[in-house]
VMD Tcl script that draws the C-alpha trace (Angstrom):
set ca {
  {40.33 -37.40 24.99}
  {38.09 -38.89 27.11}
  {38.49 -42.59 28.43}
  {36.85 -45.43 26.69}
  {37.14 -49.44 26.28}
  {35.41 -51.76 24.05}
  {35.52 -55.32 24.89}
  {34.37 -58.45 22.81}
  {30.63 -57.86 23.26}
  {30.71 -54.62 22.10}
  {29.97 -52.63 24.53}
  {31.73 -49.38 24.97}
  {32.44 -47.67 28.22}
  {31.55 -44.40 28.25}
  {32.76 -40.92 30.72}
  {29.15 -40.01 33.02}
  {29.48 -36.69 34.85}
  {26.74 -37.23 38.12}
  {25.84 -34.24 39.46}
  {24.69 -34.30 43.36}
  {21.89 -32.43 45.20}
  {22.38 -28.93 46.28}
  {23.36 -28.29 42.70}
  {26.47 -27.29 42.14}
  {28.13 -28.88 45.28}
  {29.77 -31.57 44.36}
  {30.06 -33.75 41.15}
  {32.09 -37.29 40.37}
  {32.71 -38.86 37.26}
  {32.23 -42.73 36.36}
  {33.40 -44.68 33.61}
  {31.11 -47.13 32.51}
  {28.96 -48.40 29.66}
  {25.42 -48.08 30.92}
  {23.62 -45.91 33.96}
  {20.35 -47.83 35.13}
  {17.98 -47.06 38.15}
  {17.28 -50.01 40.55}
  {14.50 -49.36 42.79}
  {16.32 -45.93 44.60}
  {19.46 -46.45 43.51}
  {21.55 -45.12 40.27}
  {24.19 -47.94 38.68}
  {26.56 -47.36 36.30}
  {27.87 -50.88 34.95}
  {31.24 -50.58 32.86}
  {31.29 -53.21 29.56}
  {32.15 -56.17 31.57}
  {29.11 -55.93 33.13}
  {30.49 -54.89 37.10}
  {29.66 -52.18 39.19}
  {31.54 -49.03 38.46}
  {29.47 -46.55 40.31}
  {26.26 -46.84 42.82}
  {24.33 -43.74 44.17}
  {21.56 -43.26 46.17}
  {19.12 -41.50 43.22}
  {17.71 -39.21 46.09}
  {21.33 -37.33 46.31}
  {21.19 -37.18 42.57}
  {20.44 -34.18 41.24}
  {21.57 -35.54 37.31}
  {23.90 -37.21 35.49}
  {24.94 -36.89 31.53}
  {27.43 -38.37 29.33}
  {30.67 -36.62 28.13}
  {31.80 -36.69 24.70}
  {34.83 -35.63 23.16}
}
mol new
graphics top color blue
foreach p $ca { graphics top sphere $p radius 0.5 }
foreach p [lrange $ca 0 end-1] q [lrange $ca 1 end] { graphics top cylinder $p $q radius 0.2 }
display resetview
């Protein structure tokens, strides 16, 4: 099963899988309840709203949620 954590707001953290530019080279996975772009960046922010992941969006080639 797949790590998760709801807190008192509700909000649900959730397993990302971020795939990085050249395809296929190298991936990492973040825990965290939302992904959001900021200007050129990608953030993940787990349910208590801090940082759990920060990538430059150019390196990214995509990123997708896991489920069970």
């Amino acid at each position: 099963m797949l790590p998760s954590a709801v807190t008192r707001n509700g909000m649900t953290d959730k397993t990302y899988l971020v795939r990085f530019k050249p395809a296929g080279i190298s991936v990492q996975l973040v825990v965290a309840a939302s992904a959001q772009m900021y200007d050129e960046h990608l953030v993940f922010l787990n349910s208590r709203g801090e940082v759990a992941g920060l990538f430059l969006l150019e390196t990214v080639e995509s990123w997708s949620e896991l489920t069970d």
